[in-house]
N, C-alpha and C positions, 0 to 999 in steps of 0.2 A: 700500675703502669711504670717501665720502667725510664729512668733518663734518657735515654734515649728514642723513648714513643714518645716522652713530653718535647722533647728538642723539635722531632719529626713534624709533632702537631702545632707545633707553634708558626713554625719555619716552612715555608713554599718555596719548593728550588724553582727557579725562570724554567716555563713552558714553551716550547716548539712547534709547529705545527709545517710542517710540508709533506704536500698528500703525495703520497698515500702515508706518509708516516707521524705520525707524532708522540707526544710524551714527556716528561721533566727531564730538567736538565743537571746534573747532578757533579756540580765538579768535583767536591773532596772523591766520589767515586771513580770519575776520570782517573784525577790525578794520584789516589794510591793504586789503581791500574795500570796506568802508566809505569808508576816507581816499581809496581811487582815485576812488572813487563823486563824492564832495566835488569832488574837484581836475578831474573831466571834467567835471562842472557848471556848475564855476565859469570853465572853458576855453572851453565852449562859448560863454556868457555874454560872455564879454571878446573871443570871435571875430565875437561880433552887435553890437558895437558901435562895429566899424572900416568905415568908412563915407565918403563923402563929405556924408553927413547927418550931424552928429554925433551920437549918444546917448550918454547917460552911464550905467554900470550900474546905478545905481538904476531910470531909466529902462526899461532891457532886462529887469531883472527883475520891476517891474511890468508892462510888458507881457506875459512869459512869465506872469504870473497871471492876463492878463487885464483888467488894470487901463491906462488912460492915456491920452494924445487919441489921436483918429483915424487920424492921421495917421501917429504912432510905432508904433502898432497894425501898418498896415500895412508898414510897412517892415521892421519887426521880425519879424512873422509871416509876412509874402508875398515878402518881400526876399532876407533875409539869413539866418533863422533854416532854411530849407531850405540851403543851405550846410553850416552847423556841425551839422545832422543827420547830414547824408552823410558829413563826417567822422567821427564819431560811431560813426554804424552801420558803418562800413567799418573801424573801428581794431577794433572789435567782433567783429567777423566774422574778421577777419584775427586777431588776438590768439587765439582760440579756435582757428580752423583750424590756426594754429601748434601752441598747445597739443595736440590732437589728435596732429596727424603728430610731431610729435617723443616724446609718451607713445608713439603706437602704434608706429614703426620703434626706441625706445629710442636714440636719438641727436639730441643738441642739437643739430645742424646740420641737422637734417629739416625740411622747408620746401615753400611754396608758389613762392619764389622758386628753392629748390635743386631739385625734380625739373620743375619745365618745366610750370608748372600756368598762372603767368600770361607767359611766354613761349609759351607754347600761345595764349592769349586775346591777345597782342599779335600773334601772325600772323596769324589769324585778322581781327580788325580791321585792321593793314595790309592785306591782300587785299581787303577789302572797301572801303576809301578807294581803291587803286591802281586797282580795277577797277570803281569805281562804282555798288558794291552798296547803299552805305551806306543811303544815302536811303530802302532800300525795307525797309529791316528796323530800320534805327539803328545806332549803334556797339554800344550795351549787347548788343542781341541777337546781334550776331556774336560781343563778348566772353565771353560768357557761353556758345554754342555750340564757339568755340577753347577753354576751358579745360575743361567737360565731355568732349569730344571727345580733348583730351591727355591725363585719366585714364585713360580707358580703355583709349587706346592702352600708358600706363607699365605699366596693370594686368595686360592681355594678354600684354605683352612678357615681365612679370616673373614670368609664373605659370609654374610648373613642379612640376607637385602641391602646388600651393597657390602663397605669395607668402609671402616674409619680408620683415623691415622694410631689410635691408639689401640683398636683390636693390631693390628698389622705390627706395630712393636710386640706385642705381648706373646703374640703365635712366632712372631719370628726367635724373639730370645730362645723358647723354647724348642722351634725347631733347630737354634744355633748349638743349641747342647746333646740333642742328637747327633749333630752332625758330628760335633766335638770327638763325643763317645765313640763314634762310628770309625773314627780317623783315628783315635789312642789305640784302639782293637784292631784294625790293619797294621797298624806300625807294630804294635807288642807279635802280631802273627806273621809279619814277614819275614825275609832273612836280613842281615846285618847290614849288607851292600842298599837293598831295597829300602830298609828304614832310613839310612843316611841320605837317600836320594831326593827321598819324600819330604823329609825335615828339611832338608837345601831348600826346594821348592817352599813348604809351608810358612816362614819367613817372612817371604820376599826378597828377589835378590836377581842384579841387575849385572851379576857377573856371567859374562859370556855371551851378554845380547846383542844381535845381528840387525842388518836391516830387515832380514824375515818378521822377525817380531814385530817392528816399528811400522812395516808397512801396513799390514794391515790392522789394526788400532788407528794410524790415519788417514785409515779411510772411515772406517766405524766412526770417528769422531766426524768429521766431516758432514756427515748425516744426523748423527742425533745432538749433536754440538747445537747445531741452529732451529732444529726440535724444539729442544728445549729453551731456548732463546725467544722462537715462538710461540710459545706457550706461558712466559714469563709472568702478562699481565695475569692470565686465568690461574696461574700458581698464586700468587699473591692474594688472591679472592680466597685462596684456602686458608689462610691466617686467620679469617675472622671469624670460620667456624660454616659450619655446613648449612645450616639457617639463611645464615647474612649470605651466602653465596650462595646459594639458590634463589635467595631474592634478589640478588643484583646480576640473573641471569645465568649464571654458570652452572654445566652440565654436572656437577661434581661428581658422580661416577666416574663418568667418561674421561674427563680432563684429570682423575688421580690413575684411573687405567694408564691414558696415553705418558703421563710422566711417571708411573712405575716403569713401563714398557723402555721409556728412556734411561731413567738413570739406571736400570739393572742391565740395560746393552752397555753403559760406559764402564758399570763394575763388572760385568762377565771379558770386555775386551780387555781392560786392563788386567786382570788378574790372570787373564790367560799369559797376558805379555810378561809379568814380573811377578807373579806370583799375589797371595793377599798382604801386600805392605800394610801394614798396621797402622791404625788410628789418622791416616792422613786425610780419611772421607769424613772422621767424626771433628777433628781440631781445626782443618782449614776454612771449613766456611763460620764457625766463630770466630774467629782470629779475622778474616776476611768484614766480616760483618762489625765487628770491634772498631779496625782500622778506617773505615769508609762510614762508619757511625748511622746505618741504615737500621730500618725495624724489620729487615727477615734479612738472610743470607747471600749476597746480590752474588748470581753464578760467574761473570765472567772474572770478579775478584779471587773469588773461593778456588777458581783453577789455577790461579796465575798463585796462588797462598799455597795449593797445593804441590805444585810443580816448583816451588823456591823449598818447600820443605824436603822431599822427596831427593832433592840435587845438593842440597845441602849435608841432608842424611846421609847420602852415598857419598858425598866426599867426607864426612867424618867416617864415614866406613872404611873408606881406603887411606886414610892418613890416621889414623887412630894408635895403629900397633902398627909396628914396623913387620914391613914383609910380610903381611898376612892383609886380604880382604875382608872385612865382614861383610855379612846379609845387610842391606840396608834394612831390610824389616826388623833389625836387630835395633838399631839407631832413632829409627819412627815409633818402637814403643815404648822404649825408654825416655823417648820427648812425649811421649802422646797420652803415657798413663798420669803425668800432674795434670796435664788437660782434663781429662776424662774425670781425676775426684774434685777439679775445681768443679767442674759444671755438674758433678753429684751434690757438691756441696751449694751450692749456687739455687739451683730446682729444688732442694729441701726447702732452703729458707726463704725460696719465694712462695711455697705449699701448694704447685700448681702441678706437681706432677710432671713436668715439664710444660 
């Protein structure tokens, strides 16, 4: 057990009870919620104000009220401020869908990036640049069709009177190297124009996003956002193993169904929006779960972790080199890969597999 299941078990946060709602009360959670809240505010803000136009944040943040001339109005709102949304809502999305798959399969290494969810959504859109579908549907809609389309396939593969969390990692890695191969062999078969377009995409990268993008992702979130919110208590019953939750009532087919069903709507919208950002579904909801000192991954931290990473990453993208942008998915897996052999090294030496 680790320090922090002993801390957990010692310590009872003050209980609530107004019906129809009740539950603990949990302030360190609150309050590094709070502070992520703060710090992606304020990110977003410092991301709307890199420009060839200069604004200053006093500036940016008058305009975000509504207040300023015309002219910074526009820039701010029409410009640049659909950018640091999509960031935003894409660290969101990802940070939650992490949260999810790693409560539900019970292992920190569980991921949108580890079972082939947005290696599904990057072949899928190569095929569709290489063969010049794009135009007729868009990149988002083929992204979004590859990565629903890869659950399903992990889902089917892994069923065998049901699905546990650790067949589901093992079919997925495997289908993720398919999908790998799938996408080197379109790239090496296209032409030059088409492989550079597809590699922009495959990344991630926040350059050039409108509120087309943004809108719909908040509306997708809006819906499986509080999905998964309600579902919270029957998520946490999958920690203890499919036994203990079975006996303490829970449908466990059903309820890892319905939060498959959620976290791969939040990785297929986001990834449609900005492409597969790297390691931000696998690092935020540890780092989230660290910070708030809880014994699983608590979602509404893990988005507010992932949406400061994400906006962070893209402004070291655009201030990095002068006069050149990078991919934020460039910046996400160069922070994302110590994460990733910390918690290799981590799950060795506790011998659990994860």
């Amino acid at each position: 057990m680790s320090r922090t299941d002993v801390r957990t078990a010692v310590w009872s946060p003050p209980y609530f009870r107004m019906p129809p709602f009740s539950g603990f009360v949990r302030p360190r959670l609150i309050a590094v919620s709070a502070a992520l809240a703060v710090v992606a505010f304020l990110t977003l803000s410092w991301n709307v104000t890199i420009g060839d136009y200069p604004i200053g944040l006093g500036e940016v943040m008058a305009a975000l009220g509504g207040s300023g001339d015309p002219g910074t109005l526009v820039v701010v709102r029409e410009l640049r401020l659909p950018r640091a949304a999509v960031g935003l809502l894409v660290g969101v999305a990802f940070g939650i869908s992490g949260a999810v798959f790693q409560t539900m399969t019970r292992n920190p290494l569980a991921g949108p990036d580890m079972i082939g969810l947005t290696q599904g959504a990057g072949t899928a859109v190569t095929a569709a640049i290489v063969l010049g579908f794009d135009a007729t549907l868009g990149l988002q809609a083929f992204g979004l069709l590859g990565c629903l389309a890869t659950a399903l396939l992990v889902y089917a593969l892994a069923w065998r009177r049901g699905t546990t969390g650790y067949r589901i990692i093992l079919v997925g890695i495997g289908v993720s190297w398919v999908c790998t191969s799938a996408t080197d062999y379109l790239v090496a078969v296209g032409a030059r124009f088409q492989a550079q377009a597809a590699l922009g995409w495959l990344v991630g990268n926040l350059n050039g996003r409108d509120w087309d993008a943004a809108v719909p992702l908040a509306y997708a979130m809006a819906v499986l956002v509080p999905a998964v919110l309600g579902l919270g208590r029957l998520m946490r019953t999958l920690q203890l193993g499919d036994e203990v939750a079975v006996g303490l009532g829970t449908r466990v087919q059903l309820v890892r169904f319905a939060l498959l069903i959620a976290g791969v709507g939040l990785v297929a919208f986001g990834t449609a929006a900005a492409g597969p950002v790297a390691f931000v579904a696998l690092a935020a909801p540890q780092i989230a779960q660290r910070l708030a000192r809880t014994a699983w991954p608590p979602p509404i931290a893990s988005g507010l972790t992932g949406a400061v990473i994400v906006l962070v990453g893209d402004l070291i993208a655009r201030t990095l080199i002068a006069e050149m942008e990078l991919p934020v998915g460039v910046v996400t897996g160069v922070l994302g890969a110590p994460v990733l052999l910390w918690l290799l090294i981590r799950t060795n030496r506790a011998g659990s597999g994860g």
